[in-house]
N, C-alpha and C positions, 0 to 999 in steps of 0.2 A: 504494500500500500504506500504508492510513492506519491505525492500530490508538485505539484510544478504552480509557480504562482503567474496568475493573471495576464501575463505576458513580462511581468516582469524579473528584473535578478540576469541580465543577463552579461555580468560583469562588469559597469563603466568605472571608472577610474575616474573621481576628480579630486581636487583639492582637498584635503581633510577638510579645512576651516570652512569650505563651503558649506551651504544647510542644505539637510538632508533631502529636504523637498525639493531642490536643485539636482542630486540624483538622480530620485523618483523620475521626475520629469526629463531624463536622459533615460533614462532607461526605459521610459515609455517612447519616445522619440525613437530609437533605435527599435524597436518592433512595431512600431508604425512604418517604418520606411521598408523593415522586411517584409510585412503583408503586400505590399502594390509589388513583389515582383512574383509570379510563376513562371512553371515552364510549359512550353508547349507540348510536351508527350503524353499529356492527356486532356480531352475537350472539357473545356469549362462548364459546370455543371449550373444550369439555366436557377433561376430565383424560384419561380415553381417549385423545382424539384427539390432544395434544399428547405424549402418550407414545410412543403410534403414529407420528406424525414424526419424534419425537425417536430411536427405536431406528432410523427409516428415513435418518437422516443417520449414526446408527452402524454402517449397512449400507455405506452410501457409500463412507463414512472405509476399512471393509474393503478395502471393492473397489480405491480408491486404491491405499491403504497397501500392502498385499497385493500388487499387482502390480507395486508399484516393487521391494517386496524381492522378488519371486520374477524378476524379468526385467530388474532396472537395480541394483540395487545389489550393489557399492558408487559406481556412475557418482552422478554429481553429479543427474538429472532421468531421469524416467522419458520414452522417446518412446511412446506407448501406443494408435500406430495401426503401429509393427511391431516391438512388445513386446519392445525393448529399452532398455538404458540409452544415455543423451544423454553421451559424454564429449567433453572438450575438446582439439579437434586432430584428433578422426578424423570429425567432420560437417563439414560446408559452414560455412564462419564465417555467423554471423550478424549480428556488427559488435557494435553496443556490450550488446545482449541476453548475449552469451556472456561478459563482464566480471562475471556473478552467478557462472561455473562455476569452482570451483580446485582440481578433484579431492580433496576434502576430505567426499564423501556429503552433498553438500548438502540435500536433500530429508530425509536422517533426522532430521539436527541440526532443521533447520527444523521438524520435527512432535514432537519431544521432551515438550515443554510440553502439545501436543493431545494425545497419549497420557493423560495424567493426565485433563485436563480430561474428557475422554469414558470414565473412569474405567476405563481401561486399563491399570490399573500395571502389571502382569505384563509386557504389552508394553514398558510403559516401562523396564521395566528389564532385561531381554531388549536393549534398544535404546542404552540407557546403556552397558551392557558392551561391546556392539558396537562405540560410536563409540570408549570407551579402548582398543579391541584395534587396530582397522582406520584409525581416521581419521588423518592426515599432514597437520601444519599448515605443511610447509620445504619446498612444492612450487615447483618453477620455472615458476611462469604467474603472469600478471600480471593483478589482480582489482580489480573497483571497490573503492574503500574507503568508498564509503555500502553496497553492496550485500552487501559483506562483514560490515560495523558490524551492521546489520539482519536481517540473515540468521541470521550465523556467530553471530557474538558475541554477540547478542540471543536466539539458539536455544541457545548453549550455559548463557547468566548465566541463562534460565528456565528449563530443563533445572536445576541444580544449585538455583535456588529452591525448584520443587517436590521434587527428593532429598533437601534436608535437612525440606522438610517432611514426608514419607511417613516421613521415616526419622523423627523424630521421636514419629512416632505410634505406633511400636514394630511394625509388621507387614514392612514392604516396607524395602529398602535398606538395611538393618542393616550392610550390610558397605560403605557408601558413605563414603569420605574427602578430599569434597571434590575428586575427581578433575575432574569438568568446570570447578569455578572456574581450577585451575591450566592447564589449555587456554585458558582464556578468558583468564587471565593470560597466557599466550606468544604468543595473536593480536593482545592488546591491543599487546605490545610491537613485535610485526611490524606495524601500523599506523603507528605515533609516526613514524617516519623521514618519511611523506608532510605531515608540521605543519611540515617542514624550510623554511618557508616566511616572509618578511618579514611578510607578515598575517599569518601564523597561522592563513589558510585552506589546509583539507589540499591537496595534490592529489588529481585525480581518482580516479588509478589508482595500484598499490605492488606491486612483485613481493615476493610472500610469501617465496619464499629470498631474493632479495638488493635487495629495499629500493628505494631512491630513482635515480638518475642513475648508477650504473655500467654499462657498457657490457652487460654481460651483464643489467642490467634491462630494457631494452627499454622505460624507460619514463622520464619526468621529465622532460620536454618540453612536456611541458602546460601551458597560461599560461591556461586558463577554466574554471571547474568550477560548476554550478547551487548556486543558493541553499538548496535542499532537503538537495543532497550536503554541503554544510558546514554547514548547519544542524541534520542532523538525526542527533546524537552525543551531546547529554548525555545522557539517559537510560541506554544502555548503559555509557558509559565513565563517568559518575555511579556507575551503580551498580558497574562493577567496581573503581573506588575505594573505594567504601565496603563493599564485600566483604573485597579483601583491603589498604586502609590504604594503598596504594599511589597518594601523591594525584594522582600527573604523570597520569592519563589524563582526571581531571574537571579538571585547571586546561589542559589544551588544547582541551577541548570548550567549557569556558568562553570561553578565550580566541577561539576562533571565533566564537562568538555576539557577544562583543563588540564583534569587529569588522563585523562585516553588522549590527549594531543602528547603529553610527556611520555607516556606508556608504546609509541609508537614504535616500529622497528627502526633504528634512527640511519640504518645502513640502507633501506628500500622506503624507506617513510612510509609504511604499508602497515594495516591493522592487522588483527586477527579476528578470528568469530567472536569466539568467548575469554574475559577475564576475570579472573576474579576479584572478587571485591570488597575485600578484604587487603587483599596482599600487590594485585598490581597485575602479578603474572600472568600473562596468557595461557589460560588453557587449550585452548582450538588455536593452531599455528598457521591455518589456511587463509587466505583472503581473496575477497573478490569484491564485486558491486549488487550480489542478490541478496538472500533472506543471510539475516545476524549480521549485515553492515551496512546496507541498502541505505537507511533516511540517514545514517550518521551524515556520510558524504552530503547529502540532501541539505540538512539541516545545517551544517558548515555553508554554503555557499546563499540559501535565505535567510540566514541569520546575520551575513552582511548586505540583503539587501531590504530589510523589515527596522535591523539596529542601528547600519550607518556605521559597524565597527569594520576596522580594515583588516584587524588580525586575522577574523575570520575568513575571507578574502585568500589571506596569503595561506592559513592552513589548507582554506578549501585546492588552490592551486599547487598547494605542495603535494597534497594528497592525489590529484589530477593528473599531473607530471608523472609518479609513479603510477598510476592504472593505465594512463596510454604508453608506457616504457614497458610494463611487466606484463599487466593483465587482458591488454585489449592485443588482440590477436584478429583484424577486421577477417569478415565479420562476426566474429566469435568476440567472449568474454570467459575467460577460462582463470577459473580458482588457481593459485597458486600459493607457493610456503612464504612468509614471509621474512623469512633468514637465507633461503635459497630462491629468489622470487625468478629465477630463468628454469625453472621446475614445478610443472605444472602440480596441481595438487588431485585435481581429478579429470573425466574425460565427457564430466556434462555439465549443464546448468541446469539453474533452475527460471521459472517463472518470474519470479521477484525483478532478477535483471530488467525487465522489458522497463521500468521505469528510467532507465539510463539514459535511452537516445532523449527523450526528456529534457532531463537532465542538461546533459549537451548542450541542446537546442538553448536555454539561459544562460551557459558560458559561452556561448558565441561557437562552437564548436561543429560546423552541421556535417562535413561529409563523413565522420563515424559513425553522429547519430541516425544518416539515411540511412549507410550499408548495414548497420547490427536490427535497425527496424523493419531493411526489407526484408532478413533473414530470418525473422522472428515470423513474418507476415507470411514468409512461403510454409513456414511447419505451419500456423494457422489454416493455411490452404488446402492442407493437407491431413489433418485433423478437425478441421472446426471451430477447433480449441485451441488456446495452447496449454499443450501438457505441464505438470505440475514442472516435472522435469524431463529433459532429456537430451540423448547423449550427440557429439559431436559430430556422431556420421547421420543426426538426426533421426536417431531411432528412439520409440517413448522410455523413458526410465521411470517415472510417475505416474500414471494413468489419471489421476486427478484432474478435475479443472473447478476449484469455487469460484467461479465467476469473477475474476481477479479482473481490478480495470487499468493494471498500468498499460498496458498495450493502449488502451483508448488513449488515455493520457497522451502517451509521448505521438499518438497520432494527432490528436490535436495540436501540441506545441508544433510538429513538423509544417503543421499547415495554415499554423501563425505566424512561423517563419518562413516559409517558402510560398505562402499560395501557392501550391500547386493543388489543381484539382483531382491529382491522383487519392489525394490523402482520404478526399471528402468519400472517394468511391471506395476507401479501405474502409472507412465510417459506416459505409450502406453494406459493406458484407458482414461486421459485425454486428449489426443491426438483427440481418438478415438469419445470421446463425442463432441469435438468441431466441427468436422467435420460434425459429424452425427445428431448434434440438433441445435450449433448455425450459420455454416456453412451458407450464402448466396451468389446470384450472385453478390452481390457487397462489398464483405467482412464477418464478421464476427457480429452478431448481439445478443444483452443482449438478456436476458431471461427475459420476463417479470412476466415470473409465472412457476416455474419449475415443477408445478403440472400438468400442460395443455400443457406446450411446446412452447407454445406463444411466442412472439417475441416483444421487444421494437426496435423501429428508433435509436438506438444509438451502437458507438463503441468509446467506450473511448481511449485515446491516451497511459493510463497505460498498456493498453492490447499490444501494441507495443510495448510498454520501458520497461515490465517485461517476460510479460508470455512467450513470443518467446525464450526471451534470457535464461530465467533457463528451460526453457525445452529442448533446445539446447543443453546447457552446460552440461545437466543431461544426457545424448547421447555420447556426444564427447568427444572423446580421446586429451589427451595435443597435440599432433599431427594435431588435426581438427582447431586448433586455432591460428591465427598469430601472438601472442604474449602470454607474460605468465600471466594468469588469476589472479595468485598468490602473483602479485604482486600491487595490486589495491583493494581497500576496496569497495563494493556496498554502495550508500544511499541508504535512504529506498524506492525510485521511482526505483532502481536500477541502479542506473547511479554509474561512475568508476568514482575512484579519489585515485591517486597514493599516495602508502605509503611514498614516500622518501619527501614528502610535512611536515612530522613530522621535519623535522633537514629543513627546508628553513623558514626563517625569523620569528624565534623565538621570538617578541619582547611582546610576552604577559606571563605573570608571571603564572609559572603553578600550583603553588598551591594557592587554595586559602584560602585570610586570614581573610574573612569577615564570612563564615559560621563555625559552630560548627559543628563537626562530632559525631556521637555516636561511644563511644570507644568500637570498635569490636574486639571480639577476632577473632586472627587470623582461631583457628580450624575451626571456622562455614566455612569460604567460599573455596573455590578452589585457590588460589595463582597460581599453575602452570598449564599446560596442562593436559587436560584428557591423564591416561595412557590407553591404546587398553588392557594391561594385565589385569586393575579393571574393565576397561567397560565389556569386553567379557571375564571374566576368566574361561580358558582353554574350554570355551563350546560354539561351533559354532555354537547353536541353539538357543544364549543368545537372539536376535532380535526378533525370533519366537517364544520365550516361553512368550517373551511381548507381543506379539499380539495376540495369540491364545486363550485366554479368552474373547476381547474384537470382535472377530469375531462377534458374535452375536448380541451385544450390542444396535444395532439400532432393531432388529426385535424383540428380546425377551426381551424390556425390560419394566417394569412399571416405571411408571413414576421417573424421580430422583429428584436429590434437596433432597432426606430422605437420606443420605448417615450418615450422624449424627443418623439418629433415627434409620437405622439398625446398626452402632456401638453402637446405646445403646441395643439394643436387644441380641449381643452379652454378652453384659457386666451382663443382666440380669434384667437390670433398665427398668419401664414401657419406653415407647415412649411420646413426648407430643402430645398431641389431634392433630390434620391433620384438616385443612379445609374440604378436602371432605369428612374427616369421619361425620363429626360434624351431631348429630339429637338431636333438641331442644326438642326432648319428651325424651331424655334419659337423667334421674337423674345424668349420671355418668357424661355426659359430662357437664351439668350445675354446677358441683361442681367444675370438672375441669378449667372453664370460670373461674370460682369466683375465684380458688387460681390463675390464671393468671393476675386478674386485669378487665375482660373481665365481663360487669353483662350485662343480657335483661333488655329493659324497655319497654313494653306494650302500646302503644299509643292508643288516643280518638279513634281512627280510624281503630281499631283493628292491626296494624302494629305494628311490634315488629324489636326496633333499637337495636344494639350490640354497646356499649360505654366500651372503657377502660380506664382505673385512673390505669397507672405504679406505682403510690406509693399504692395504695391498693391493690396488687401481694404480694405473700408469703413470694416472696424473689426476690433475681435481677435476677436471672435464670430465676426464674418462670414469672416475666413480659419481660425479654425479649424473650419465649415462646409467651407469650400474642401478642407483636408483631408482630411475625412472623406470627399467627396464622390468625391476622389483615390482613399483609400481605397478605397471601395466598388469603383472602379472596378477596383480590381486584385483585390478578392476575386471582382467581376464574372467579370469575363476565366476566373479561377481555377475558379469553380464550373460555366463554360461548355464551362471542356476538358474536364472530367468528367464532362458530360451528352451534351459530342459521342461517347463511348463507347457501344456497346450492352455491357448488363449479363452478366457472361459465367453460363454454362449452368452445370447441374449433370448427371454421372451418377452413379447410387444403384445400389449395387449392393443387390437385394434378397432374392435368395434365400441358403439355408442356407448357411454358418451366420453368415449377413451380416445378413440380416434389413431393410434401410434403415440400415445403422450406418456406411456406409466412404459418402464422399460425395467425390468427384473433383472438382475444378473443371475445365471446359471451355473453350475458346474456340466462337464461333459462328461461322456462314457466312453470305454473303450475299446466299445461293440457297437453295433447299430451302423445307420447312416453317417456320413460326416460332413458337418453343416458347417465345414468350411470349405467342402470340394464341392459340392452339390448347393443345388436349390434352395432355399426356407423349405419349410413344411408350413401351410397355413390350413386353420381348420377350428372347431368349436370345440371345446374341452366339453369332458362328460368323465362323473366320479364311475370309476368300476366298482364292481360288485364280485366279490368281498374286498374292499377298499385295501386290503394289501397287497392284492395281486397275485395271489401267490397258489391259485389254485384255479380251473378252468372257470370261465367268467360265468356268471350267473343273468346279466344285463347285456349278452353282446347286441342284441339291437340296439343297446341306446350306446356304445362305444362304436358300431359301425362306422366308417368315417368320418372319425372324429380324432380327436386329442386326448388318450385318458390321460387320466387324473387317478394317482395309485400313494399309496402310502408306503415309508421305507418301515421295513422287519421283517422280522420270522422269515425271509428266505431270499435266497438270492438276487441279485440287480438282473439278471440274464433273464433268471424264470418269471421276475415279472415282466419284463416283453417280453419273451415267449407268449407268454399267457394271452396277453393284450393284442400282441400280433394277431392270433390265430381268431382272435372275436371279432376281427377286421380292424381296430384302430391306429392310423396314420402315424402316430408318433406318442409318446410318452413324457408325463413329465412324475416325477418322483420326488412327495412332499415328505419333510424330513418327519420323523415320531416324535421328535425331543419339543416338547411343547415349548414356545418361544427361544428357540436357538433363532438367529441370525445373523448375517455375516457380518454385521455389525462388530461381533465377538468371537467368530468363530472360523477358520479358513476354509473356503470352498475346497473340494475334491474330486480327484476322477472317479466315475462310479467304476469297478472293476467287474470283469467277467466272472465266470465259475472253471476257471482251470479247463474247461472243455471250451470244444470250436465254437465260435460263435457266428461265424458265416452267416446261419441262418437265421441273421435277426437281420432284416432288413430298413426298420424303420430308428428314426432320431429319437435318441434317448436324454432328457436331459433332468439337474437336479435341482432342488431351491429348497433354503433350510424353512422352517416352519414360520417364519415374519411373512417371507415372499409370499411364501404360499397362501398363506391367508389372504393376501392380497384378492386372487382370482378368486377361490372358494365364497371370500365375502362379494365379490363383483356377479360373481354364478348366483346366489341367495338375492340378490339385490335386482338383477335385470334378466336372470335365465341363461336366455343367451349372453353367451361371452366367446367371438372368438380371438385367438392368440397368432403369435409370428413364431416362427422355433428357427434363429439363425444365428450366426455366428456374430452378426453384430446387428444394431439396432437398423431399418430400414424408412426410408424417409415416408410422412406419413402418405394417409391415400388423399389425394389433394380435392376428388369429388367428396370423401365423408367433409372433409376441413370445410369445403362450401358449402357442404351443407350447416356446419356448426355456427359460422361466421357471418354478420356478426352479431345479428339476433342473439345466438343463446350462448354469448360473453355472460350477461349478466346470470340463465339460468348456469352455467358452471359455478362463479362462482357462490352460487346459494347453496347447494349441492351439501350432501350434508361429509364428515371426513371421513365414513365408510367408502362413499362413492368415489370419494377421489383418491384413495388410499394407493400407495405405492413403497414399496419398504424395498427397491433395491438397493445394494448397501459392493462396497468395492468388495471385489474378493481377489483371494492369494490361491493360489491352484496349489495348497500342501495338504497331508492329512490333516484331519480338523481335530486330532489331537495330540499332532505332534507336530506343530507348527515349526519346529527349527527343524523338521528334516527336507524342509523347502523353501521359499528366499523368502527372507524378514518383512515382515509388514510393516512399511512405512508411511508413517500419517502426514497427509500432503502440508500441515500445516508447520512439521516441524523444522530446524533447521534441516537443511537439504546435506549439511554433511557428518548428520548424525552418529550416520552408521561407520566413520572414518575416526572414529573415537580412539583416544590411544590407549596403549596398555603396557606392562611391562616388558622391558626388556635392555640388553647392551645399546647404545646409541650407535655404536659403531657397527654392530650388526644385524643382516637381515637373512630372516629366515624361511625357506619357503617347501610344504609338501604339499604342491597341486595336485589335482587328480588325473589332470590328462592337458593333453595340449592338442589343440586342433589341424588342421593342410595350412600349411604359411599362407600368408596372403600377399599376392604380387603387389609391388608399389610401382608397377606400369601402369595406371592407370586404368585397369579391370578391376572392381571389387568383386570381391569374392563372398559372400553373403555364407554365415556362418549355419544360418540355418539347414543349407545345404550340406553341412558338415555332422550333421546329429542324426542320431537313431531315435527311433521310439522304442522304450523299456516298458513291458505290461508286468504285472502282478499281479499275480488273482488273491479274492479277497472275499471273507462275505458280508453279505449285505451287513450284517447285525452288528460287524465289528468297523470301527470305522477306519481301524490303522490299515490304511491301502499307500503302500509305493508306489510310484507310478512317475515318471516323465522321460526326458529324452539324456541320453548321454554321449557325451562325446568317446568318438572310439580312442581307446590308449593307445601313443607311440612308444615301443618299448617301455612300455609299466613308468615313464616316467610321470614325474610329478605327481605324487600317490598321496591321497591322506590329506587334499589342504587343509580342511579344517582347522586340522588340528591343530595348528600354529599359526594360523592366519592374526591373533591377538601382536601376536607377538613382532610383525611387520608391517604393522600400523604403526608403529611408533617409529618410521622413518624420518618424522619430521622432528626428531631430536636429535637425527646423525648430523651433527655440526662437522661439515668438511672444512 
């Protein structure tokens, strides 16, 4: 959640002694003159049509807004696949995601500000009354305090910017006195207690009744919090000193920044994820510009364009220098260590980044931010979504998508700086996508797997507070808007806060005298505004000649992360050895290993481990090759567990008054049809008789060409289709016994055979734990008919039912009671579903993205490795070589009633090397402590 302000911050440089307002209006100056240029590689898109969008994102916002109040508020989040409100303590935890909820109507506060912006005052003030009647700031639950900062306090300080604006203009709020600032005053003070801290970084977490370490807080134990979470607070607690004169909340948000600028790596001026807070040290040694450091950078370059301080200016530029020397790899942005920063740290990203080209776009910076925004825009192309995460050769590592709006974002700022009409037409396919895949009757619903189409029970409140409002904005003419945009900085939740806050109650000293700066020369950075002459000189297809190479980038490309090893190919210099080139029968590469540091040792047991000793490398180049090569080897193994996976199923429920909207995630079989070679199966569900299938049907008329519906027990996965086969029905679905199990909790699995042939099952088998399944059972109870889609991923709906739904019976959906609309597909892990570590780790889209890179013990100077297998090399001719091609399928048989089933793909062994990774995979994670 990265927010870009108003068009302003885009670097100028003047005088200190100048006033601040003298900036501002330089800084507005200089994105005026950016807007009057585009380019000609795409036609200007007519005033009609951008109206026409722009009222169809004011449809959206309805449809949101509209169903959180009518079916979740006053709960904190709308669930909007069974149109009720998300509170905290009566759903299934979801670990540190539910740290945003405090029973405090989070979702309203959050859209306070979009109200206005989509020139909704009425609502807005309707909405204001609300939160002073209803909202309770002294709840006993314990809340992140960045998520709170950003959220709460960010949604209430632009909340009360825009009231005293409206109220100013003599129409609306007249009767407004300041009531949200003094809320935002009594949050700010139930924050302070978590600064309780020797750095002066907050803690992560603060019970909003009773604060820090008392028993009954349930919290203060913390000893790590991300660079992002202490980072990213001046802005709010900035401005609500300079609201209400109360300077203690900007001299603690300073005081943070102060110490994570000292904390910095002072050799690459580059952060880490996580430190601690306590002591200083970093614990996560990675860095990059996604999730755990994302708004630091953010908040470093608005907080010299909101404070008018220079310092921050020069950290933000110091820090900038280092991300385009180490991190920015065009058009990639790739993690790397920050003691070693020419070593990459992993071989994907995440989501979060999209906020960067952004970013850019306010330091005056634009041909990085086109190229990493068209790059972003082709995986969207080719997903829908963009995945939570994923990897450099552009394949998904996260299947997630919460409706994340930085992508909107940095497409808006592109198309504040550039006019060009391409942008506007990237606007209408995101538009297009919401509608069309996350689009429900009760709002707008995650992606649970943007491979399938699946759907998660949730709408986060950010989807309100951003994505509306820059997709809006990126439509509408200064004329569409009742006040001038231009005059207000976004945070990075997006919420407004007026520039003239820079010159009111100055009383904190703005330079600071406690850090050292690295003395910069001035040529490296940008001092003043980007000129439109050097951005686009004199050639209108400057925008297009950027993107027109990276067109392809997601379909034709092999894998990246070698961007260094084809600049040495140019140079003429060998490449270092690749993971998946590696074959332990070739001489060349075992010589290669030795001068990296890297030797085999041959175990009792015929296993052969890979050990490296950095001081026995040729040279420091060549061990930290060695590394890297380690690396690889563990993201190797990594990317391998997850392809020995078969992809799980979707069912679509499609008819009335479903339409394709409610999308189930499935597990698959390892018999039957396969519903990723073949056709869907479509057809009407019908419960068999005896409901477990497990015995010749009793009902085959009413299963004749149909879909049954069979319960899992007492006998085999095979014999219930068998069974079901032979009574005529089309396909099978198999609801789990365990009364409320869901994938929510539990990892999806392949159903397995019965040790006999299965040949003779012909039709599509698939599974859903007992949430899912209710789903249809209550949809069958409720309308009779129900039919379903049985396919490998979700199918676009049927666009004659959609006519027929549209737009008459908008309003009959959403009255609909939350039986009707009920959907519980939930992400799944294709492992036994009780013995989840014997298949890849389930990872929650919300967490840091390089969670599972955590370190552990070991020598610093050594790495240890027992893989299980190594895959055919892959040629760096430029043929990829697609690994999938390189796996077996492994079956298991299993029976139904036990749930422990092995089951996926393995890579075949080259001479038994690389055996056992597991087993010491802890142990070479901790590479980012081998100081070369």
């Amino acid at each position: 959640m990265s927010g870009a302000g108003g068009g302003r911050g885009c670097g100028s440089r003047v005088p200190q002694r100048a006033p601040w307002n003298l900036v501002a209006a330089t800084a507005a100056l200089c994105l005026v003159s950016a807007t009057s240029v585009w380019t000609a590689g795409a036609a200007p898109m007519s005033r009609e049509e951008k109206q026409k969008l722009g009222n169809q994102v004011l449809e959206m916002f309805d449809h949101a807004y509209g169903n959180y109040m009518e079916h979740a508020y006053p709960a904190d989040e709308l669930m909007p696949l069974t149109c009720r409100g998300r509170v905290r303590g009566q759903e299934p935890s979801r670990g540190d995601v539910d740290d945003a909820l405090g029973k405090f109507s989070l979702t309203l506060i959050d859209s306070l500000d979009t109200l206005v912006v989509l020139n909704k005052t009425k609502e807005f003030e309707d909405a204001v009354r609300k939160v002073l009647r209803d909202v309770n700031l002294d709840n006993d639950v314990v809340v992140s305090v960045f998520e709170t900062n950003i959220r709460v306090l960010g949604g209430l300080l632009g909340g009360h910017s825009l009231a005293i604006m409206l109220k100013e203009k003599g129409e609306y709020m007249q009767w407004y006195n300041d009531e949200l600032l003094q809320m935002a005053k009594q949050l700010g003070y139930k924050l302070l207690p978590a600064f309780n801290t020797t750095s002066g970084l907050p803690y992560p977490r603060i019970n909003l009744k009773f604060g820090i370490r008392k028993p009954e807080a349930r919290t203060g134990t913390e000893t790590d919090t991300c660079t992002a979470c202490a980072g990213t607070l001046i802005l709010e607690f900035a401005a609500l000193s300079r609201f209400t004169g109360a300077t203690i909340f900007e001299e603690y948000a300073r005081k943070a920044l102060d110490f994570l600028w000292e904390k910095r790596q002072r050799s690459s001026n580059l952060v880490g994820v996580t430190i601690n807070i306590h002591t200083g040290d970093w614990v996560r040694k990675d860095s990059g510009v996604g999730a755990g450091i994302d708004s630091y950078y953010e908040y470093l370059l608005k907080a010299y364009v909101l404070l008018g301080d220079d310092s921050f200016l020069e950290r933000f530029n110091t820090h900038y220098d280092a991300i385009m020397r180490y991190i920015s790899q065009p058009p990639l942005l790739l993690d790397v260590h920050i003691h070693k920063p020419m070593l990459n740290a992993r071989t994907w990203m995440d989501a979060l980044l999209a906020f960067f080209p952004g970013l850019q776009v306010l330091k005056g910076d634009i041909r990085p931010a086109i190229e990493t925004h068209e790059m972003l825009y082709q995986v969207i192309k080719k997903h829908n979504f963009l995945p939570e995460a994923f990897t450099t050769d552009f394949r998904v590592h996260w299947a997630q998508h919460p409706l994340r709006p930085e992508f909107a974002e940095s497409t808006y700022f592109l198309y504040k700086a550039t006019g060009d009409p391409y942008y506007l037409e990237v606007g209408k396919t995101l538009i297009e996508n919401l509608n069309k895949y996350a689009r429900v009757p009760c709002g707008f619903a995650a992606m649970k797997d943007v491979r399938t189409g699946s759907h998660e029970d949730r709408m986060d409140s950010f989807f309100l507070a951003e994505m509306f409002k820059y997709l809006y904005l990126l439509f509408a003419d200064k004329e569409d808007i009742i006040f001038d945009i231009e005059d207000y900085i976004f945070t990075t939740e997006a919420h407004l806060l007026p520039l003239w806050l820079s010159t009111t109650n100055q009383s904190i000293s703005k330079k600071n005298t406690t850090s050292d700066y690295t003395e910069l020369d001035d040529s490296n950075f940008d001092w003043t505004c980007p000129n439109t002459q050097i951005l686009f000189p004199n050639d209108p297809l400057y925008a297009q000649s950027i993107r027109e190479p990276l067109k392809n980038v997601v379909d034709k490309s092999c894998p990246r992360g070698i961007i260094r090893v084809e600049e040495s190919f140019r140079s003429g210099a060998k490449p270092p050895l690749r993971a998946r080139d590696f074959m332990a029968t070739n001489p060349e590469h075992l010589e290669i290993l030795k001068k990296m540091g890297v030797s085999l040792i041959h175990l009792k047991d015929g296993r052969v481990q890979l050990v490296q000793h950095a001081i026995q490398a040729a040279s420091s180049i060549d061990a930290e090759d060695g590394l890297r090569f380690m690396q690889e080897m563990i993201e190797l193994s990594s990317q391998q567990q997850k392809e020995q996976q078969l992809p799980p199923r979707a069912v679509q429920i499609v008819s009335h008054p479903f339409f394709g909207r409610v999308v189930l995630t499935a597990g698959p079989a390892q018999f039957g049809l396969d519903l990723s070679k073949h056709k869907e199966t479509r057809g009407f569900v019908a419960s068999s008789k005896p409901y477990n299938g497990c015995s010749e049907l009793t009902n085959p008329e009413a299963v004749m060409g149909k879909i049954a519906l069979i319960q899992r027990g007492q006998c085999m996965f095979a014999e219930k289709a068998r069974n079901i086969q032979n009574a005529g029905a089309i396909g099978g679905i198999v609801i789990d016994d365990n009364e409320g199990s869901s994938s929510d909790t539990a990892p999806l699995f392949q159903m397995a055979g019965d040790g006999k042939d299965t040949d003779d099952i012909k039709i599509p088998m698939l599974f859903l734990f007992s949430k899912e399944g209710s789903i249809i059972l209550d949809a069958i109870r409720e309308y009779e008919e129900v039919e379903v889609l049985l396919s490998d991923k979700a199918k676009d709906r049927d666009p004659d039912m959609e006519n027929e739904e549209q737009p008459s019976s908008e309003n009959d959906f959403q009255n609909q009671s939350a039986e009707q609309m009920a959907s519980g597909s939930q992400e799944v892990d294709l492992v036994d579903e009780e013995s989840p570590e014997e298949g890849s780790s389930n990872s929650h889209p919300d967490s840091s993205p390089a969670d599972r890179d955590s370190a552990a013990g070991g020598p610093p100077s050594e790495q240890n490795s027992h893989p299980t297998g190594s895959p055919e090399p892959t040629r760096l001719d430029g043929e990829c070589t697609d690994l999938d091609n390189q796996l077996e399928q492994q079956s298991d048989t299993e029976e139904d009633s036990n749930p422990n089933v092995s089951w996926g793909k393995k890579v075949q062994p080259i001479d038994s090397i690389l055996a056992d990774w597991n087993e010491d995979i802890e142990a070479f994670e901790m590479m980012e402590k081998d100081e070369l």
